[in-house]
PyMOL Python script that loads the backbone (N, CA, C, O; Angstrom):
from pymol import cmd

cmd.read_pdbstr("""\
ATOM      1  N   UNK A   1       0.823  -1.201   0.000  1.00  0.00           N
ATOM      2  CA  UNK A   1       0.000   0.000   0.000  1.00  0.00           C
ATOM      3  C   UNK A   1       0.868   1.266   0.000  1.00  0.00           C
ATOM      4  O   UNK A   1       0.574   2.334  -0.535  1.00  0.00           O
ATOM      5  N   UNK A   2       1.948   0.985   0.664  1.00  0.00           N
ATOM      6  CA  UNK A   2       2.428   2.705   1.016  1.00  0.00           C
ATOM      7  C   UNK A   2       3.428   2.649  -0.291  1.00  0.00           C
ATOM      8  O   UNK A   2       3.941   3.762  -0.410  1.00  0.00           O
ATOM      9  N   UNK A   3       3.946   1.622  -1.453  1.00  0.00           N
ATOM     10  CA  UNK A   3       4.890   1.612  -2.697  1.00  0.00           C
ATOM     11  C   UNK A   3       3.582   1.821  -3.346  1.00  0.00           C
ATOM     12  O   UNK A   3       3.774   1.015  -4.256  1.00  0.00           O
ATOM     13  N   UNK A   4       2.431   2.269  -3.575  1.00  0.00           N
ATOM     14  CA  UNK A   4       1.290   2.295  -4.618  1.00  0.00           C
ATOM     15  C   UNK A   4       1.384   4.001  -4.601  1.00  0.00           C
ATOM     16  O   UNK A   4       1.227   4.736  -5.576  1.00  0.00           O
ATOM     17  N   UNK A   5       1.720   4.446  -3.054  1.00  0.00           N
ATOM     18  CA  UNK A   5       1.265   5.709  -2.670  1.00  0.00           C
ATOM     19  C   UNK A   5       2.432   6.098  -3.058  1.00  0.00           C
ATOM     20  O   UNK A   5       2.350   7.142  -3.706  1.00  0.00           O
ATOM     21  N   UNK A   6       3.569   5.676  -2.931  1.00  0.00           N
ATOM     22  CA  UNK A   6       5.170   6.792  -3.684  1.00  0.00           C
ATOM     23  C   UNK A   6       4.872   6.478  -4.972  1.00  0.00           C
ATOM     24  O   UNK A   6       5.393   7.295  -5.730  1.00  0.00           O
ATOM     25  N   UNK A   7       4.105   5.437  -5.673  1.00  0.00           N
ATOM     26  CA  UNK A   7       4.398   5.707  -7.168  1.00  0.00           C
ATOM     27  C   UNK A   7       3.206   6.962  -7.678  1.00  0.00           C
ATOM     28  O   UNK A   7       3.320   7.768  -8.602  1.00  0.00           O
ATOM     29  N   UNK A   8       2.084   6.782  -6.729  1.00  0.00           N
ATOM     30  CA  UNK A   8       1.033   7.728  -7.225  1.00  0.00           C
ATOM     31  C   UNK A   8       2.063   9.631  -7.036  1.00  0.00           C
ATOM     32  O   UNK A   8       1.973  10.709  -7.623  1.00  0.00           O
ATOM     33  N   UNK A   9       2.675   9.241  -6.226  1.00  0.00           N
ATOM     34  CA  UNK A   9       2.938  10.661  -5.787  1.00  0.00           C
ATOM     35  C   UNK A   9       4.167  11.162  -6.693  1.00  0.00           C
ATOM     36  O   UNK A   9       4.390  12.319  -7.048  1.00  0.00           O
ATOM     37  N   UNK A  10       4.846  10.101  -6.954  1.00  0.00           N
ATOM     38  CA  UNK A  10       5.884  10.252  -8.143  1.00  0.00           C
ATOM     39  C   UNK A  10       5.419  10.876  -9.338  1.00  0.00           C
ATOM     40  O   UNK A  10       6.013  11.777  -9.930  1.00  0.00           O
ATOM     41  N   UNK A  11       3.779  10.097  -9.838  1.00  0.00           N
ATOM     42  CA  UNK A  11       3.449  10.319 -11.439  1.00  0.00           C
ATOM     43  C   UNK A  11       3.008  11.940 -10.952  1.00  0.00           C
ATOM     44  O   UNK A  11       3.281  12.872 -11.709  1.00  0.00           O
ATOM     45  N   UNK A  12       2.555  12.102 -10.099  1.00  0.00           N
ATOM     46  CA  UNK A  12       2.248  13.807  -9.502  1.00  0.00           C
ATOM     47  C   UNK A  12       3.356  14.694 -10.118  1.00  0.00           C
ATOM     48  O   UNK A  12       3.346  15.383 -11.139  1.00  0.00           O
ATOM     49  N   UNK A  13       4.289  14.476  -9.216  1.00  0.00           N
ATOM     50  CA  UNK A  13       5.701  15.141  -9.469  1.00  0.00           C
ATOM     51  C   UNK A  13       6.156  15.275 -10.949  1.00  0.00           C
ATOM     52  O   UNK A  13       6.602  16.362 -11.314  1.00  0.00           O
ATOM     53  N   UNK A  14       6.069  14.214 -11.843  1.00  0.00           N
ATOM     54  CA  UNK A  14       6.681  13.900 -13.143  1.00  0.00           C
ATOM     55  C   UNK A  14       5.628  14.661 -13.748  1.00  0.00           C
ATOM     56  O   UNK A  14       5.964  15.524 -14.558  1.00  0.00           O
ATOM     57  N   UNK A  15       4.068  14.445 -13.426  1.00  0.00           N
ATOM     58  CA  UNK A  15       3.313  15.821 -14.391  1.00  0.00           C
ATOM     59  C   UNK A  15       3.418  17.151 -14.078  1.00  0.00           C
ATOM     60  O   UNK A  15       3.265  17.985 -14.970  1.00  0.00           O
ATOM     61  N   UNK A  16       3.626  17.439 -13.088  1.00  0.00           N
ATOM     62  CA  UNK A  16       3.917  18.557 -12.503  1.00  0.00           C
ATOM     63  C   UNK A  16       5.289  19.154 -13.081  1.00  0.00           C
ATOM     64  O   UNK A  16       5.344  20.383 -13.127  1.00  0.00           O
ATOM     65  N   UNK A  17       6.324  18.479 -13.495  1.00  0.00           N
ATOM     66  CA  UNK A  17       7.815  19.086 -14.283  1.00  0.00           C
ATOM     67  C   UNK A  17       7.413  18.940 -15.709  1.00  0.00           C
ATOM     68  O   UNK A  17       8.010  19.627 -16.537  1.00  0.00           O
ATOM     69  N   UNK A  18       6.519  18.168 -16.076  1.00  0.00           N
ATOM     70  CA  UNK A  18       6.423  18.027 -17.381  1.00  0.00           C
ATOM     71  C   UNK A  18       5.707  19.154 -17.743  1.00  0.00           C
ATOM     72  O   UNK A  18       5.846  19.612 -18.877  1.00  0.00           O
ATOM     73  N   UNK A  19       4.669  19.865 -16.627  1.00  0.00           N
ATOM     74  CA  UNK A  19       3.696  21.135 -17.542  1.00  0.00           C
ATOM     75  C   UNK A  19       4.549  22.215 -17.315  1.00  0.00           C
ATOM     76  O   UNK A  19       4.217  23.228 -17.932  1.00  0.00           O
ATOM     77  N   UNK A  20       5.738  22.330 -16.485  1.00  0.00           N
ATOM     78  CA  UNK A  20       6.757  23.160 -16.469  1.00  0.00           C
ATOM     79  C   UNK A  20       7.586  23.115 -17.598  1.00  0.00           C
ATOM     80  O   UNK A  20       7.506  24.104 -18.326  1.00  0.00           O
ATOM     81  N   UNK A  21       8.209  22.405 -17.869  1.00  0.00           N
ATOM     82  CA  UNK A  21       9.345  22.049 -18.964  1.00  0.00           C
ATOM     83  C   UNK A  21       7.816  22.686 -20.247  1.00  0.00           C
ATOM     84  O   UNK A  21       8.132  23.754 -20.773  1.00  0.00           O
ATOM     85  N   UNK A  22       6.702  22.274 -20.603  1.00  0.00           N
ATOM     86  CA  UNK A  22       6.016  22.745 -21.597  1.00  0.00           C
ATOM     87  C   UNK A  22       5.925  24.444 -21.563  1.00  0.00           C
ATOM     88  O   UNK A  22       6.253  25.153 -22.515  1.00  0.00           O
ATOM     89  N   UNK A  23       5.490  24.866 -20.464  1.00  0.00           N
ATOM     90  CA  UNK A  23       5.663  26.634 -20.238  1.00  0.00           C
ATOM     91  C   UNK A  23       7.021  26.996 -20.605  1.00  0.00           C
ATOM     92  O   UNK A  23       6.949  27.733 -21.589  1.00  0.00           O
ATOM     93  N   UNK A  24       8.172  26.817 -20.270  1.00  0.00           N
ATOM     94  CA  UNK A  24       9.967  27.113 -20.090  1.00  0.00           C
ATOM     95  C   UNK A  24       9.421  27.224 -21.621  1.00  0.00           C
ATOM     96  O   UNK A  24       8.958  28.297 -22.007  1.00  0.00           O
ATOM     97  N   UNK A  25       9.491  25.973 -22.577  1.00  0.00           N
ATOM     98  CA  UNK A  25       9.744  25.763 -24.413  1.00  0.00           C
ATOM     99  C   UNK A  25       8.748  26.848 -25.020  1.00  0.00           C
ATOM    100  O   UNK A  25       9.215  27.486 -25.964  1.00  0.00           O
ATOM    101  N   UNK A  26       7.362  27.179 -24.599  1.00  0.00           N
ATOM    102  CA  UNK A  26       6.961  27.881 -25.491  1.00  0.00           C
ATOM    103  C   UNK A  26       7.552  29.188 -25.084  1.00  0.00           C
ATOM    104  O   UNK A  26       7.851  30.019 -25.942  1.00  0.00           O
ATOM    105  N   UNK A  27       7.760  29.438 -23.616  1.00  0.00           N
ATOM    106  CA  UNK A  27       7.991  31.245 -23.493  1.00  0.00           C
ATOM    107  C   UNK A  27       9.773  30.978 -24.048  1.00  0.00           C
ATOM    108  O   UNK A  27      10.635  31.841 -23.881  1.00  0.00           O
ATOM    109  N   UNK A  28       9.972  29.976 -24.536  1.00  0.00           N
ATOM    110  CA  UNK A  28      12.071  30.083 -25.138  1.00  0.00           C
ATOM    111  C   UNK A  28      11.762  30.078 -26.433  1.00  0.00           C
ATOM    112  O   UNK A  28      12.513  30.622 -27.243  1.00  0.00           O
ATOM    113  N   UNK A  29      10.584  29.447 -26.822  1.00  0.00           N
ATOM    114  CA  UNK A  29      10.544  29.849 -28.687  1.00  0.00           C
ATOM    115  C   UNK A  29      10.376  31.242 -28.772  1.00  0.00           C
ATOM    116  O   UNK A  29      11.147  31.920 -29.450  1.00  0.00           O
ATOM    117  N   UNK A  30       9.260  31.824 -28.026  1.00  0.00           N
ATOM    118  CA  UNK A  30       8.585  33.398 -28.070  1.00  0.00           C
ATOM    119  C   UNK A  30       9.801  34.321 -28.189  1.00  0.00           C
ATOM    120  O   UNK A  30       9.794  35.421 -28.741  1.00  0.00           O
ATOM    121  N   UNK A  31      10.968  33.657 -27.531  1.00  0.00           N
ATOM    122  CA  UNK A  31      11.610  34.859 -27.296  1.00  0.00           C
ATOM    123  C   UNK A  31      12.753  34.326 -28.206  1.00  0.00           C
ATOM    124  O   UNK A  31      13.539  35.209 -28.550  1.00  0.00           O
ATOM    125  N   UNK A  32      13.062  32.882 -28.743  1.00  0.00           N
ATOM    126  CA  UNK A  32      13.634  32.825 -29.786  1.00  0.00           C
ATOM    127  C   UNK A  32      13.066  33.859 -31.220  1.00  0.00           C
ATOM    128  O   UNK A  32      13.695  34.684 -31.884  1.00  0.00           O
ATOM    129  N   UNK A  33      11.589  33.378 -31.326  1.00  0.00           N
ATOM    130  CA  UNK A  33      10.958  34.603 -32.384  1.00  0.00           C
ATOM    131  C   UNK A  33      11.356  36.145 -32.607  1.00  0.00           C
ATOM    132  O   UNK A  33      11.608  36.707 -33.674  1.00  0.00           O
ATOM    133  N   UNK A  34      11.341  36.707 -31.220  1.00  0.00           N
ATOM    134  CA  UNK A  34      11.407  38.035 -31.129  1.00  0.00           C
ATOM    135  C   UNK A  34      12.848  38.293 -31.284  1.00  0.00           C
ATOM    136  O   UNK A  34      13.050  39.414 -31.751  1.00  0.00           O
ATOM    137  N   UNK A  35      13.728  37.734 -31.084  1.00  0.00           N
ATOM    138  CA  UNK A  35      15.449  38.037 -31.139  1.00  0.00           C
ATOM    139  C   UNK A  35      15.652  37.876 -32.763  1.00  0.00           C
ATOM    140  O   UNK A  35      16.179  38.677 -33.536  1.00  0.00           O
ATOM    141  N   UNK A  36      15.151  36.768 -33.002  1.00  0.00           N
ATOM    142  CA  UNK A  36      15.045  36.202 -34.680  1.00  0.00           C
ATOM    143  C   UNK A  36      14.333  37.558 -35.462  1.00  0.00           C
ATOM    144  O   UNK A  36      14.849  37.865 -36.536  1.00  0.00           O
ATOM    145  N   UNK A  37      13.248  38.332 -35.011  1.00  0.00           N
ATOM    146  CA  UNK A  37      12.751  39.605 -35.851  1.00  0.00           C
ATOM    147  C   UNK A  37      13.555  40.255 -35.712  1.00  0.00           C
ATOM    148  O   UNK A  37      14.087  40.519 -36.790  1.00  0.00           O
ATOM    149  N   UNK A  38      14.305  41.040 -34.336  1.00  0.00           N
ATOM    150  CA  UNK A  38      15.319  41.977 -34.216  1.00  0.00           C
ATOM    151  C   UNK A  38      16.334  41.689 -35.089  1.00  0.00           C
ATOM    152  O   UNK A  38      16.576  42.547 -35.938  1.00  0.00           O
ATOM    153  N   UNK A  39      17.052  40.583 -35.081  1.00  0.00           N
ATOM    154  CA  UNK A  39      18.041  40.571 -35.933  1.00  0.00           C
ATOM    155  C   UNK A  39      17.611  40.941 -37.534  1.00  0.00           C
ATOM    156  O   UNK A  39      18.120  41.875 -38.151  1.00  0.00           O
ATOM    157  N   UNK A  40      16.687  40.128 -38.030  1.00  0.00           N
ATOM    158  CA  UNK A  40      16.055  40.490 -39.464  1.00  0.00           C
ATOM    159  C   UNK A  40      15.979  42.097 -39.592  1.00  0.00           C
ATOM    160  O   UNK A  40      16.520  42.737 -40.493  1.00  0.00           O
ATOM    161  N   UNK A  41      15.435  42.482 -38.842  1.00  0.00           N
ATOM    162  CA  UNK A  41      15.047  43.963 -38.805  1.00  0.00           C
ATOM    163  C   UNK A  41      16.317  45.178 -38.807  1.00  0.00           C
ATOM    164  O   UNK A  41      16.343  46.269 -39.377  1.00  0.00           O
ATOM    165  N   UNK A  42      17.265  44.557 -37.991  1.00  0.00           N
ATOM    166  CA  UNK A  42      18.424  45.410 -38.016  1.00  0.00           C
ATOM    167  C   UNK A  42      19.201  45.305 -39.603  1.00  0.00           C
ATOM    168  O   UNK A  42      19.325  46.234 -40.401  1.00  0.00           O
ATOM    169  N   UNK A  43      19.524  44.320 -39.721  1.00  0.00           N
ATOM    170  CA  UNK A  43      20.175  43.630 -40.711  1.00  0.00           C
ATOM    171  C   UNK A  43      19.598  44.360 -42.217  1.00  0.00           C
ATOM    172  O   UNK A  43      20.377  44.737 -43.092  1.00  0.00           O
ATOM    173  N   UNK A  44      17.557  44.513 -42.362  1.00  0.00           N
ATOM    174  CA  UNK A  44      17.171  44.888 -43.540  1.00  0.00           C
ATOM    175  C   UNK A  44      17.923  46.660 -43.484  1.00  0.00           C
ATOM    176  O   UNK A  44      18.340  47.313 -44.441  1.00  0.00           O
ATOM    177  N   UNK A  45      17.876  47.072 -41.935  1.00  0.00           N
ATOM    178  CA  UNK A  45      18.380  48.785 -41.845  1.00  0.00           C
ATOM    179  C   UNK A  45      19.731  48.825 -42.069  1.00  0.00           C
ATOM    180  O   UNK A  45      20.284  49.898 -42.310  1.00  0.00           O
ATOM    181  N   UNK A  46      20.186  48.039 -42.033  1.00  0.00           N
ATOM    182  CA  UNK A  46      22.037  48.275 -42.211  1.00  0.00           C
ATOM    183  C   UNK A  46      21.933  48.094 -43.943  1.00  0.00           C
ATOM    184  O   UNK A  46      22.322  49.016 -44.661  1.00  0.00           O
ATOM    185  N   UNK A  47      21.438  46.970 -44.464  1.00  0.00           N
ATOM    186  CA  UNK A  47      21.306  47.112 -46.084  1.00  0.00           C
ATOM    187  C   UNK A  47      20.778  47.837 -46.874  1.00  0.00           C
ATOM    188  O   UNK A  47      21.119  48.023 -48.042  1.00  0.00           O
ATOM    189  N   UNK A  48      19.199  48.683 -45.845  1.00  0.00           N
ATOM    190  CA  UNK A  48      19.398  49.790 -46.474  1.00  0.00           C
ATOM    191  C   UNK A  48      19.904  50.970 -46.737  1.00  0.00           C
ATOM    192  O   UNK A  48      19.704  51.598 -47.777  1.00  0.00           O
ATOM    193  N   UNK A  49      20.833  51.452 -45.460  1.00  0.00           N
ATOM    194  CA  UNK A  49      21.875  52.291 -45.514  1.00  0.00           C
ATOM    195  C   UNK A  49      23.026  51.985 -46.115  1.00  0.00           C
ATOM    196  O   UNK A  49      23.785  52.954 -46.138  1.00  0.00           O
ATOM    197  N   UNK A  50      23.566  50.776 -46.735  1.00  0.00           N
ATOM    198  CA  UNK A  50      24.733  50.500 -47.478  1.00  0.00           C
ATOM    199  C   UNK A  50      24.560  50.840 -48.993  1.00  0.00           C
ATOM    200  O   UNK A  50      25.193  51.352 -49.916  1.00  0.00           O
ATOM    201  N   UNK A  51      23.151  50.173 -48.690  1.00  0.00           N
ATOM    202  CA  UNK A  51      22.524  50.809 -50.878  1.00  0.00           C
ATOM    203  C   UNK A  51      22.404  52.175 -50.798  1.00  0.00           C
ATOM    204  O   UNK A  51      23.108  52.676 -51.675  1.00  0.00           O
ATOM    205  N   UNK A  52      21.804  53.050 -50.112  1.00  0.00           N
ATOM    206  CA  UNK A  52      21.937  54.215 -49.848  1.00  0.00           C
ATOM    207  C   UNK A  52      22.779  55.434 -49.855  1.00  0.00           C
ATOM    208  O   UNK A  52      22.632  56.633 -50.091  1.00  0.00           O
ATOM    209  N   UNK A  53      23.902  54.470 -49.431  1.00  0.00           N
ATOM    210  CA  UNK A  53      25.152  55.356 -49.075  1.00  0.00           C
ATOM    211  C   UNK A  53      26.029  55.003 -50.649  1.00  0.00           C
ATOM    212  O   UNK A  53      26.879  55.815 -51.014  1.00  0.00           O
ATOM    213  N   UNK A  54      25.771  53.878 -51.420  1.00  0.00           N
ATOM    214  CA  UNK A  54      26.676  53.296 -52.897  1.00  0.00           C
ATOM    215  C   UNK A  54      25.401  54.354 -53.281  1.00  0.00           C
ATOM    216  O   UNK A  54      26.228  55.265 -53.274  1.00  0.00           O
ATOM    217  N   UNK A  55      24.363  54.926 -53.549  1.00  0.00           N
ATOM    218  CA  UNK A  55      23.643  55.418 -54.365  1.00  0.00           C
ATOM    219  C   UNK A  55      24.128  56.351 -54.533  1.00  0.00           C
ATOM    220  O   UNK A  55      24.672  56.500 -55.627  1.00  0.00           O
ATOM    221  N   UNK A  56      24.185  57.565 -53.439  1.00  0.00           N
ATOM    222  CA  UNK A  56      24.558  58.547 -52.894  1.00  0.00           C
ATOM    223  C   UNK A  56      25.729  59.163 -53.777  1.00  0.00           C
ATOM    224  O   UNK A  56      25.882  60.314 -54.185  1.00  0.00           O
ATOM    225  N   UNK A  57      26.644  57.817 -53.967  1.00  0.00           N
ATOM    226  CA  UNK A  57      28.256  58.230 -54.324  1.00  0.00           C
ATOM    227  C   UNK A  57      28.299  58.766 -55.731  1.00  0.00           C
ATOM    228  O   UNK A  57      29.368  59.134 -56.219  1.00  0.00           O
TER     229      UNK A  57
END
""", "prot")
cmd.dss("prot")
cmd.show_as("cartoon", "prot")
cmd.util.cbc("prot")
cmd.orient("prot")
């Protein structure tokens, strides 16, 4: 009876890290996304100041 009750309390624990570990991955993609736009975004402003600046000349 009381090895029925550590395994019940175990599968507790193991769902309990598992809906954690699921929150951690989506808020680490979100913020993979948003670093991934910044970079795109900087990158299109630096190319357009390089064509800009060869136009210019």
């Amino acid at each position: 009876m009381e090895h029925d009750k550590e395994i019940q309390e175990l599968k507790e624990r193991l769902g309990r890290v598992e809906n954690q570990l699921q929150n951690r991955s989506h808020s680490f993609s979100l913020s993979k996304f948003i670093i991934g736009f910044i970079v795109v975004f900087v990158l299109m402003l630096i190319t357009i100041g390089v064509v800009q600046y060869i136009a210019s000349s």
